[in-house]
MDAnalysis code that builds the backbone (N, CA, C; Angstrom):
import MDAnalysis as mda
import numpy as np

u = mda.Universe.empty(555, n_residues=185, atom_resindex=np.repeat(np.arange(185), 3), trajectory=True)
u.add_TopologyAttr("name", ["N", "CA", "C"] * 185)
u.add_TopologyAttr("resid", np.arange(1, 186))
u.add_TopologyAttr("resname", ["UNK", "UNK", "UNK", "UNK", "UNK", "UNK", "UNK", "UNK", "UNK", "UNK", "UNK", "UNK", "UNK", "UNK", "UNK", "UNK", "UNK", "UNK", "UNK", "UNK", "UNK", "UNK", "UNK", "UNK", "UNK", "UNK", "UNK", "UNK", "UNK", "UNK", "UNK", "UNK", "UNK", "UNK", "UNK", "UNK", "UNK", "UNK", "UNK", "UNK", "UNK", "UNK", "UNK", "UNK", "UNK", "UNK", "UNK", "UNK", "UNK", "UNK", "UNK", "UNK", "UNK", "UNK", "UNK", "UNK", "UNK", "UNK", "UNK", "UNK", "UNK", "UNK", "UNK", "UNK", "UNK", "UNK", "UNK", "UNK", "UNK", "UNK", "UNK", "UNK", "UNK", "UNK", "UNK", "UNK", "UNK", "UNK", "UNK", "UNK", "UNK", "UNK", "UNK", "UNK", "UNK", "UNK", "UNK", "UNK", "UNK", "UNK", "UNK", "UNK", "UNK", "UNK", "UNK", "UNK", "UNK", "UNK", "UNK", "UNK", "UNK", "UNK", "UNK", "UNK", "UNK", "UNK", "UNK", "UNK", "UNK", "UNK", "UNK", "UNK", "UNK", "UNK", "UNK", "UNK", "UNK", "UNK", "UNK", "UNK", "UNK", "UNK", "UNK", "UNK", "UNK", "UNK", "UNK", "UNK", "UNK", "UNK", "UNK", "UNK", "UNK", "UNK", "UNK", "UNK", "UNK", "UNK", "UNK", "UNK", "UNK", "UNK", "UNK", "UNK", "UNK", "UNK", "UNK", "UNK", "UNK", "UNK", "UNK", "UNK", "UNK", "UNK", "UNK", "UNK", "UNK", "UNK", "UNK", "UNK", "UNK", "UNK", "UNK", "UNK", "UNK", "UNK", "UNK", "UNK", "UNK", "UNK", "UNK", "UNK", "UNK", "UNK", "UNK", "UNK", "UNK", "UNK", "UNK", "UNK", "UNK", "UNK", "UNK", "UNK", "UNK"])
u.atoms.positions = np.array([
    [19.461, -24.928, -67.445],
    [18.613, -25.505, -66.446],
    [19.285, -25.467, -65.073],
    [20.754, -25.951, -64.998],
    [21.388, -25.591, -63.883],
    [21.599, -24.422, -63.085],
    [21.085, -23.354, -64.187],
    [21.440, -21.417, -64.089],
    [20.115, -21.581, -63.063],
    [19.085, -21.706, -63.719],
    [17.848, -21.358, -63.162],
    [17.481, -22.138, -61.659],
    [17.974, -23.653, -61.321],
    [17.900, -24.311, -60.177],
    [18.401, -23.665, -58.968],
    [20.358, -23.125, -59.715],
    [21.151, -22.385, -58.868],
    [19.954, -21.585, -58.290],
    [19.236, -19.906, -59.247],
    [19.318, -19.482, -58.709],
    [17.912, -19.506, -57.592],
    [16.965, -20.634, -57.866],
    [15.909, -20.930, -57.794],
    [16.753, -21.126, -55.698],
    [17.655, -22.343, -55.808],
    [18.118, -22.715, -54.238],
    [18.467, -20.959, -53.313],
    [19.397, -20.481, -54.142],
    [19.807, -18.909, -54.074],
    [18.860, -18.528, -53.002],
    [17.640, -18.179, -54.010],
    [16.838, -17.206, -53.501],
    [15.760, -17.532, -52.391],
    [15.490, -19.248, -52.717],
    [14.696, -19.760, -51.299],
    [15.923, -19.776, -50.149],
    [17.277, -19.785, -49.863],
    [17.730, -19.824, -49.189],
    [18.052, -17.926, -48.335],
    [17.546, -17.347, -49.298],
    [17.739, -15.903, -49.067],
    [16.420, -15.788, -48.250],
    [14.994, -16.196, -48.637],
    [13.724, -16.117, -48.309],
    [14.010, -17.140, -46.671],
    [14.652, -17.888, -46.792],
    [14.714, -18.150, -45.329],
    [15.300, -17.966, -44.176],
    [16.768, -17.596, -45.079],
    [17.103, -16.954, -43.719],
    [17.027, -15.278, -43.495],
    [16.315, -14.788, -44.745],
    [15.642, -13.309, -44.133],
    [14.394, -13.240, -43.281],
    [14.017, -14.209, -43.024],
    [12.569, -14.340, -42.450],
    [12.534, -14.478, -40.947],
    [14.197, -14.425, -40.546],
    [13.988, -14.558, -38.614],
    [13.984, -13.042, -38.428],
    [13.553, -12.728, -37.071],
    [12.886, -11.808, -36.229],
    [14.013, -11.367, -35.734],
    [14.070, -10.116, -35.716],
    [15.276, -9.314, -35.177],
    [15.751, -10.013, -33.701],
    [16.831, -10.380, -33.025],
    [16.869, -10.077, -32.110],
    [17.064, -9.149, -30.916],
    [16.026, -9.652, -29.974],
    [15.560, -8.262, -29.086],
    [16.296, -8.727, -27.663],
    [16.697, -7.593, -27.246],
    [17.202, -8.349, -25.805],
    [15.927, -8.769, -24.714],
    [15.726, -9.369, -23.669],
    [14.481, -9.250, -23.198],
    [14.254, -8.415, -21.961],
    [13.457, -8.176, -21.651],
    [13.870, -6.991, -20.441],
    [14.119, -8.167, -18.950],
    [14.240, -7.293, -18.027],
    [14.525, -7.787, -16.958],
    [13.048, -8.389, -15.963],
    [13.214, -9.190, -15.619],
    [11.730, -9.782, -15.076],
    [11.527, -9.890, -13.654],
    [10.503, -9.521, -13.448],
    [9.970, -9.263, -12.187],
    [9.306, -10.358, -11.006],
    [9.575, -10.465, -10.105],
    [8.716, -11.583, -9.545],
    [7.146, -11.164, -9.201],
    [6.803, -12.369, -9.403],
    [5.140, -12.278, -9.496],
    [5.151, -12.279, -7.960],
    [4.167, -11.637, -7.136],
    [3.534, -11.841, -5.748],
    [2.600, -11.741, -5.373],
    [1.944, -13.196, -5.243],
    [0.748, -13.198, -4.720],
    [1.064, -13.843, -3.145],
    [0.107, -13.267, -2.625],
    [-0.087, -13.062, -0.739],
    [-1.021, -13.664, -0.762],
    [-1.551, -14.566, 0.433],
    [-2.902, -15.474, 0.789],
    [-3.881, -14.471, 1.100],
    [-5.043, -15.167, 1.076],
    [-6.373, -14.514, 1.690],
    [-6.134, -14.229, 2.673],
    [-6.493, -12.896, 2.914],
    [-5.973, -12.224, 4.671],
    [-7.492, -12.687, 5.402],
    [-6.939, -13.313, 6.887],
    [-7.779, -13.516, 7.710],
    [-7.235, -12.361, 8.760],
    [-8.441, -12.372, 9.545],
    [-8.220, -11.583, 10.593],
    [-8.693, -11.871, 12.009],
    [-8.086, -11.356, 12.897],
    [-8.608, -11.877, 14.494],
    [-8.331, -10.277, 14.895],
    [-9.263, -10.321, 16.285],
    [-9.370, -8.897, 17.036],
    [-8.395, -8.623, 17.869],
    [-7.553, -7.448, 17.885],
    [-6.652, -6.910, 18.847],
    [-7.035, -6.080, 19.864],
    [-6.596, -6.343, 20.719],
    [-7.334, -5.553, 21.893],
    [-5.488, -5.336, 22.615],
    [-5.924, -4.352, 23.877],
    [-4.851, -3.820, 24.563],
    [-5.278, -3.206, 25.332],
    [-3.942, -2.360, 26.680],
    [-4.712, -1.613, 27.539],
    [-5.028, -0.373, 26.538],
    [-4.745, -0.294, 25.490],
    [-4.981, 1.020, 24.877],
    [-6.680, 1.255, 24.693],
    [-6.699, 2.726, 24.563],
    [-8.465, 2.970, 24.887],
    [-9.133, 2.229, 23.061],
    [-8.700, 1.576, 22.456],
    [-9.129, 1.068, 21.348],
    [-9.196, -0.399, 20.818],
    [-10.022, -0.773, 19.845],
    [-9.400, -2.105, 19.684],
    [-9.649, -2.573, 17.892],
    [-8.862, -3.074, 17.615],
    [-9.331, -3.060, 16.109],
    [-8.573, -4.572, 15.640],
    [-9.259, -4.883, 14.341],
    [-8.839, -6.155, 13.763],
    [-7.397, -6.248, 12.907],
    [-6.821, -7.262, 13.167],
    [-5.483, -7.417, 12.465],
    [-5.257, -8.392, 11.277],
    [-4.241, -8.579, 10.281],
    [-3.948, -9.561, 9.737],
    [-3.417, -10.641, 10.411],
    [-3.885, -12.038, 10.441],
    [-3.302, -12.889, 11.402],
    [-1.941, -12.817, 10.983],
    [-1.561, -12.544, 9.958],
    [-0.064, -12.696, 8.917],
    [1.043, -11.805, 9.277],
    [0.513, -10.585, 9.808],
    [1.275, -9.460, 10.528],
    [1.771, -10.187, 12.100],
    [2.577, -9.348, 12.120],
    [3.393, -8.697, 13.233],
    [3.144, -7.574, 13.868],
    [2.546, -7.228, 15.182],
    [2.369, -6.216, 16.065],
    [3.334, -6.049, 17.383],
    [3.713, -4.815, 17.608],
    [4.363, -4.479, 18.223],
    [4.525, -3.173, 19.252],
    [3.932, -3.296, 20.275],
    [3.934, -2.012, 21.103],
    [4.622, -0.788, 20.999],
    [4.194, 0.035, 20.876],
    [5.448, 1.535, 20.879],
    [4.869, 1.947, 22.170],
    [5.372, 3.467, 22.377],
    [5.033, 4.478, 23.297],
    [3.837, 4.873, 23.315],
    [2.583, 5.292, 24.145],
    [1.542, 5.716, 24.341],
    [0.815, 5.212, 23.419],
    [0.463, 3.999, 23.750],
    [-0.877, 3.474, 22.446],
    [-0.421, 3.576, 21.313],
    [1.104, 3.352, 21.055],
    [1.755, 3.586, 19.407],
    [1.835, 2.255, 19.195],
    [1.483, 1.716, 17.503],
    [2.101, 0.238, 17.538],
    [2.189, 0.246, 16.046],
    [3.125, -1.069, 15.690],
    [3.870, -1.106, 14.432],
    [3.590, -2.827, 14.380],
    [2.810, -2.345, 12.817],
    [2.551, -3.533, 12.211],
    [3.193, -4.238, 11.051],
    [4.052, -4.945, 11.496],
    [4.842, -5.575, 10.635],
    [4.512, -6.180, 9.376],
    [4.808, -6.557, 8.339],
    [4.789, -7.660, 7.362],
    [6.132, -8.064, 6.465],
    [6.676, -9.204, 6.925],
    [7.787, -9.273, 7.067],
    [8.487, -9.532, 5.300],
    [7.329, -10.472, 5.192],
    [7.234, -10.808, 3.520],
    [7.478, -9.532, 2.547],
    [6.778, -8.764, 2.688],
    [6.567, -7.571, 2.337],
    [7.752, -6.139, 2.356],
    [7.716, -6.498, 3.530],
    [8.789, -5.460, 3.978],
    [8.087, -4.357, 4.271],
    [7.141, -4.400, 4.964],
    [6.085, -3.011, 4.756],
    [5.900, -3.302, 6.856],
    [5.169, -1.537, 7.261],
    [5.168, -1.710, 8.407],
    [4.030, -0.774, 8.188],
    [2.923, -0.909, 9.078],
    [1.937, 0.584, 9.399],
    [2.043, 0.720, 10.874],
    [2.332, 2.064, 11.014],
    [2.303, 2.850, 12.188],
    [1.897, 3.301, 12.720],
    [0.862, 2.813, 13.752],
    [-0.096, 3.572, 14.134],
    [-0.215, 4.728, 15.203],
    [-0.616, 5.641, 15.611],
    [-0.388, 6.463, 16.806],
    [-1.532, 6.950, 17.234],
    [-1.713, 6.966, 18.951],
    [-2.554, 7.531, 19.337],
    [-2.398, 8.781, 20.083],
    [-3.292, 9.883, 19.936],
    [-3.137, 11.079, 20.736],
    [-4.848, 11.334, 21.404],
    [-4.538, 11.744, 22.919],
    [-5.725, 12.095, 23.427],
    [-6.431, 13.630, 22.368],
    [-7.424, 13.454, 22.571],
    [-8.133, 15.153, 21.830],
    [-7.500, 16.304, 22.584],
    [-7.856, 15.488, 24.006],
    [-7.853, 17.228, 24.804],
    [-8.374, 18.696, 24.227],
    [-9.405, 18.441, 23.731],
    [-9.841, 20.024, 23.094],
    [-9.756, 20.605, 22.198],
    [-8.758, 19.861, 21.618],
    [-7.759, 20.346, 20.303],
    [-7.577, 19.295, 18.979],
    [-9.134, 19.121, 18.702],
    [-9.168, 18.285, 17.467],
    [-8.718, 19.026, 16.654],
    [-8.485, 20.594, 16.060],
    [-8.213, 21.207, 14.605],
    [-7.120, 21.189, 14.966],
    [-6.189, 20.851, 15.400],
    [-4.695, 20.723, 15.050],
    [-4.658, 19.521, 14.895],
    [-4.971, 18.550, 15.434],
    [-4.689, 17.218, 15.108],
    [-5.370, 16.854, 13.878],
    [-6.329, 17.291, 13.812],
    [-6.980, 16.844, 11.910],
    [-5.431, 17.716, 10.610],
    [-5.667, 18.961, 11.340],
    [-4.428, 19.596, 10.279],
    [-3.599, 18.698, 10.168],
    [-2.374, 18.333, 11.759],
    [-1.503, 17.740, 11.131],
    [-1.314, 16.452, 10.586],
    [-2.863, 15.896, 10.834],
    [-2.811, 14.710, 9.787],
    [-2.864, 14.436, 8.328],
    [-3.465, 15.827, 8.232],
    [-3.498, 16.120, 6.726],
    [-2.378, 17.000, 6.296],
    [-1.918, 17.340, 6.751],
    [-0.605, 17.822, 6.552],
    [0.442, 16.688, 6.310],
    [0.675, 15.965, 7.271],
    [1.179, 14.628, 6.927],
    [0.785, 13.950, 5.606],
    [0.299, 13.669, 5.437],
    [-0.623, 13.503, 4.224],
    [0.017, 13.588, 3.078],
    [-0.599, 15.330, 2.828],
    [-0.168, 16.520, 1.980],
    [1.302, 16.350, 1.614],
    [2.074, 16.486, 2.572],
    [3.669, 16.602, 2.480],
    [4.063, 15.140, 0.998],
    [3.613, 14.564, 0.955],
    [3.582, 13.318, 0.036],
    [3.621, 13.811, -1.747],
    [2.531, 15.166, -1.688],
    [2.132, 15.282, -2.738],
    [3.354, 16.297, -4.325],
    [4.241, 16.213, -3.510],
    [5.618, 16.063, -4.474],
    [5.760, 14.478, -5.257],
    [5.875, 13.972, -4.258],
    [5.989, 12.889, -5.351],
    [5.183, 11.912, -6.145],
    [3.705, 11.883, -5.268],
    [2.736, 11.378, -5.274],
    [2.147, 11.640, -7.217],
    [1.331, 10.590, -7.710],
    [0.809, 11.082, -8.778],
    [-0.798, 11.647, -8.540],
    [-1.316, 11.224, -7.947],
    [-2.439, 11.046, -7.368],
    [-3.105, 11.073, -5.425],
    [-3.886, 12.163, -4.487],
    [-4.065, 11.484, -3.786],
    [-5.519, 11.150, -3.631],
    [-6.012, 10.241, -3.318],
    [-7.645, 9.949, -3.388],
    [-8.104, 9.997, -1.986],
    [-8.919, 10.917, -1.484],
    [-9.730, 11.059, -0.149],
    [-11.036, 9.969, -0.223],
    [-10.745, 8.948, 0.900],
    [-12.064, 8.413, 1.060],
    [-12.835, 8.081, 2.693],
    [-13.609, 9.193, 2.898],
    [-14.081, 9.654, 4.281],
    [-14.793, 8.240, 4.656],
    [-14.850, 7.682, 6.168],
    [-15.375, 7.025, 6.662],
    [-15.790, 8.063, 8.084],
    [-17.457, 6.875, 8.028],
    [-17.926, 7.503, 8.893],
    [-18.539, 5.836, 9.694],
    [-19.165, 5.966, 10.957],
    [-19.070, 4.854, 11.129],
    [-20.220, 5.605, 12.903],
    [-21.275, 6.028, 12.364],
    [-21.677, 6.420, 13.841],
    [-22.189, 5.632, 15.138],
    [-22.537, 4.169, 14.474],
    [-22.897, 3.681, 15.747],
    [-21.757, 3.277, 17.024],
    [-20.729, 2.962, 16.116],
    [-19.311, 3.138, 17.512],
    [-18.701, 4.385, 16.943],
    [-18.824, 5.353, 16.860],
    [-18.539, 7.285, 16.996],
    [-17.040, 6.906, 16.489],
    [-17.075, 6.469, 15.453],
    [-16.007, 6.303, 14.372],
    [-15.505, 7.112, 13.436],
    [-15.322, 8.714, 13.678],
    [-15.157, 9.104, 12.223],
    [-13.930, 9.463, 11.399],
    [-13.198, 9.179, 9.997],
    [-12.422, 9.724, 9.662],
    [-11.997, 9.956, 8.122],
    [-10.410, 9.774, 8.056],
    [-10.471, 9.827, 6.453],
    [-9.462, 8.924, 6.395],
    [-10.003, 8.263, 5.089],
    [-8.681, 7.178, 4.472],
    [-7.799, 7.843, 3.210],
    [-6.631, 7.279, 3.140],
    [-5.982, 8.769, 1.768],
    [-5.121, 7.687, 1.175],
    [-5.391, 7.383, 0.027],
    [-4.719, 6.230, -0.911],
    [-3.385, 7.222, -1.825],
    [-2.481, 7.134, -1.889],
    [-1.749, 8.148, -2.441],
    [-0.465, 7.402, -3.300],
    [-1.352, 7.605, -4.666],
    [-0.342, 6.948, -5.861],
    [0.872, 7.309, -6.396],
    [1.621, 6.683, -6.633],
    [2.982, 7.397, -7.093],
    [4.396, 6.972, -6.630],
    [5.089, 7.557, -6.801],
    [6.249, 6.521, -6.364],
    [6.360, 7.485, -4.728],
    [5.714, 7.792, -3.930],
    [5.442, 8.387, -2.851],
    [6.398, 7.127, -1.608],
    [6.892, 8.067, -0.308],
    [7.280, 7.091, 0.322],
    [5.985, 6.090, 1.141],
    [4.929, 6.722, 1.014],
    [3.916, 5.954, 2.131],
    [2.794, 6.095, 1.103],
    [1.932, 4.783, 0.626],
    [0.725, 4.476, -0.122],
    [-0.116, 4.721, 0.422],
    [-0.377, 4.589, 1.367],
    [-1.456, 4.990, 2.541],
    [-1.821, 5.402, 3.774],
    [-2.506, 6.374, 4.066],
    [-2.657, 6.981, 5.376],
    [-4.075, 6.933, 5.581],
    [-4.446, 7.481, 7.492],
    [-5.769, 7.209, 7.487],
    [-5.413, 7.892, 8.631],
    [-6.822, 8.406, 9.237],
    [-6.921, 9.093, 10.796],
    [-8.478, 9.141, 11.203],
    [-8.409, 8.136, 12.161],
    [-10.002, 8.265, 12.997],
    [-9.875, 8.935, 14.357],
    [-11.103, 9.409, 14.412],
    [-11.311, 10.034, 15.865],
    [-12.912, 9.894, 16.321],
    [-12.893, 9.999, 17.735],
    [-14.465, 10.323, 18.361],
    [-14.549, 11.907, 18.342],
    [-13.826, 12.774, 17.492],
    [-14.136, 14.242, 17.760],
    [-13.571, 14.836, 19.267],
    [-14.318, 13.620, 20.538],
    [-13.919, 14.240, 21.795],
    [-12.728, 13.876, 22.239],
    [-12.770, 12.929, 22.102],
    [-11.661, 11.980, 23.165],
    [-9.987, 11.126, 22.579],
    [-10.540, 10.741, 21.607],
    [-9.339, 9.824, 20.768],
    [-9.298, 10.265, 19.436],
    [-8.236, 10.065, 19.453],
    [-7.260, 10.487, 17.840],
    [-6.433, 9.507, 17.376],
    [-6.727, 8.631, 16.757],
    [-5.635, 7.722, 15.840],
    [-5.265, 7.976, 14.585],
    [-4.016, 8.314, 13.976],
    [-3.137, 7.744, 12.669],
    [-2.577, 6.683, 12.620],
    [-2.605, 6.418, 10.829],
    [-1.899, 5.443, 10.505],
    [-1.356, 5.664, 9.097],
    [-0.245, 4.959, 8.881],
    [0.400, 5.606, 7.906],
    [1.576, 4.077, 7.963],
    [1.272, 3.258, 6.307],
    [2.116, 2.271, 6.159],
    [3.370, 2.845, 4.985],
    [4.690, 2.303, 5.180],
    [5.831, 2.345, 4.917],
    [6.456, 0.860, 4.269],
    [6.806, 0.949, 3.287],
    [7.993, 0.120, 2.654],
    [9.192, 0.256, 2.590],
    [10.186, -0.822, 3.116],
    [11.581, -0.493, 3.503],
    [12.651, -0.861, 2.378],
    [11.902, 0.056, 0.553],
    [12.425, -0.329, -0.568],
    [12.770, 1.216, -1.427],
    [12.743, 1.153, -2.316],
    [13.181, 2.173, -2.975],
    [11.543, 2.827, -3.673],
    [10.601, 3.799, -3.591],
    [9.244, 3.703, -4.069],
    [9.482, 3.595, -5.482],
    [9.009, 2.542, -5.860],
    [8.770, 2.427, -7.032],
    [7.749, 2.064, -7.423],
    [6.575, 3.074, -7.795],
    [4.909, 2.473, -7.700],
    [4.768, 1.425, -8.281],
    [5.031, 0.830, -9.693],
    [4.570, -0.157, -10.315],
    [5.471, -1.734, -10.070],
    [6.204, -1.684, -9.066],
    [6.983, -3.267, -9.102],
    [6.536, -3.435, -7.395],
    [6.242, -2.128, -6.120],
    [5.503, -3.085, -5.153],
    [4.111, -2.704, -5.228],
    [3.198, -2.161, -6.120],
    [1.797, -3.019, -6.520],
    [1.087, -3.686, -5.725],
    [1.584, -4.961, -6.159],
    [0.308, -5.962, -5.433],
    [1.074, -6.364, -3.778],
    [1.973, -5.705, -3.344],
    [2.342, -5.785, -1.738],
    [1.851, -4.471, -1.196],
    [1.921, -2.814, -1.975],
    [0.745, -2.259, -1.750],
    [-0.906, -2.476, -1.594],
    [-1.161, -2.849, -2.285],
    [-2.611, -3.095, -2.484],
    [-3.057, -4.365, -1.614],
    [-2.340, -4.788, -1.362],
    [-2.732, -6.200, 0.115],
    [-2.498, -5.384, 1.204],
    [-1.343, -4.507, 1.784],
    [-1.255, -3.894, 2.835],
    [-2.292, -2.690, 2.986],
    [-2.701, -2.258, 2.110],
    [-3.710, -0.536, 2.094],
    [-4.791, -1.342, 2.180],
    [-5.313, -2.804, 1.522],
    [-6.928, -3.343, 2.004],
    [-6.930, -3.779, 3.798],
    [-6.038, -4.208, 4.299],
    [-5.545, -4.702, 5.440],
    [-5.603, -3.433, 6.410],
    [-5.012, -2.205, 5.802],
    [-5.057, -1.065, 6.326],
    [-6.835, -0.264, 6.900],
    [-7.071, -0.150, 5.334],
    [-8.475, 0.229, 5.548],
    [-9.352, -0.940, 6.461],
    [-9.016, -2.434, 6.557],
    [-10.128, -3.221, 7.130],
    [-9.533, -2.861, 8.766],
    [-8.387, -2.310, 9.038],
    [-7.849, -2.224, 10.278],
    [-8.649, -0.611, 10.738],
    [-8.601, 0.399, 9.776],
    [-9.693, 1.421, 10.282],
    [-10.953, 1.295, 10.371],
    [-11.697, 0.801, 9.524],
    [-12.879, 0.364, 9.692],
    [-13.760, -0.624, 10.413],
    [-12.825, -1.594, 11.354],
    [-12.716, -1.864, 12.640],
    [-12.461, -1.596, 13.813],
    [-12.239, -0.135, 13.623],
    [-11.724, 0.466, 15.242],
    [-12.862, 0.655, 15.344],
    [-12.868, 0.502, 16.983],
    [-13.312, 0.631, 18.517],
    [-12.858, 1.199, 19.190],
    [-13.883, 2.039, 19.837],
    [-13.241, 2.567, 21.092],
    [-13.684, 2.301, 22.507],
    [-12.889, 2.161, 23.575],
    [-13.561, 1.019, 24.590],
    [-14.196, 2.227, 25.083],
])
C-alpha cells in the first residue's frame, strides 16, 4: 500500500511540475504614442500663399517662401518650398516626381493620390510612400501658371516603418490637411 501511495505522490508530483510553460524571453517593448486631436489655425505670410497649420507644430521661415515645420515630440519636420513657374512647369513637375521616385529603393510601396481643387486653381499630387524610406510623404501643388509648392516630411530617426507608425500617420494627415488648404493670394 505504501509502494502504490509512493508512487501515486511520484507521479502527481511529476504531472505538476511538467505542466509549466517553457520559458520565453519577452521581446523588447515599444512605447505606445498617441498625439492629441490636431487643431488647426491659418498661416499666412508675405509669401504668395497661405495654408492651415497644426497649432502643435513649429514654423519657421527659410529662403524664398521656404519653411520648416517642426514637431518636436515627434522629431519629424516638413519642408516646404516654393518656386515661381516662370514657364517651366515640366521641369518642376519632373523634379518633383523625381524626388519622389528616388525613395523607391527603399520604399515598399508608393501610393499616388491626385488633388485637384479648382475653385482656388489648386492642383496637385500627394505620394504616401511606405517602407522604411527616409521621407513618408511628399506632395506638390501648383496654379500650372504662377506657383509651385513642395513638401516633403522627414524624421530625425533611423526609418524604421513599423515603430514610427502612428508619428507617421499624424504628421502625413497634418501634411495632406496642410495641402489641401493651400491658397494662393
Amino acid at each position: 500500500m505504501k509502494k502504490i501511495v509512493f508512487s501515486f505522490l511520484v507521479a502527481l508530483l511529476l504531472v505538476i511540475t511538467s505542466c509549466k510553460d517553457d520559458v520565453l524571453p519577452k521581446p523588447a517593448s515599444q512605447l505606445r504614442l498617441d498625439y492629441p486631436v490636431a487643431e488647426y489655425a491659418s498661416f499666412s505670410s508675405d509669401c504668395p500663399f497661405t495654408f492651415d497649420i497644426n497649432e502643435d507644430a513649429k514654423i519657421k521661415a527659410d529662403n524664398n517662401c521656404g519653411f520648416s515645420i517642426q514637431y518636436p515630440k515627434m522629431k519629424a519636420t516638413i519642408y516646404l518650398t516654393y518656386k515661381p513657374v516662370n514657364n517651366d512647369i515640366t521641369k518642376l513637375l519632373r523634379d518633383a516626381q523625381k524626388l519622389t521616385f528616388e525613395h523607391v529603393v527603399k520604399a515598399d510601396d508608393i501610393t499616388e493620390l491626385p488633388f485637384l481643387n479648382r475653385d482656388k486653381k489648386v492642383f496637385g499630387m500627394f505620394y504616401q510612400v511606405n517602407g522604411n524610406a527616409a521621407t513618408n510623404a511628399q506632395f506638390y501643388v501648383t496654379d500650372s501658371t504662377r506657383h509651385f509648392v513642395t513638401g516633403s516630411v522627414y524624421f530625425y530617426a533611423k526609418p524604421n516603418f513599423d515603430s514610427i507608425m502612428p508619428a507617421t500617420s499624424y504628421v502625413k494627415d497634418d501634411m495632406q490637411h496642410l495641402m489641401e488648404s493651400l491658397q494662393w493670394k
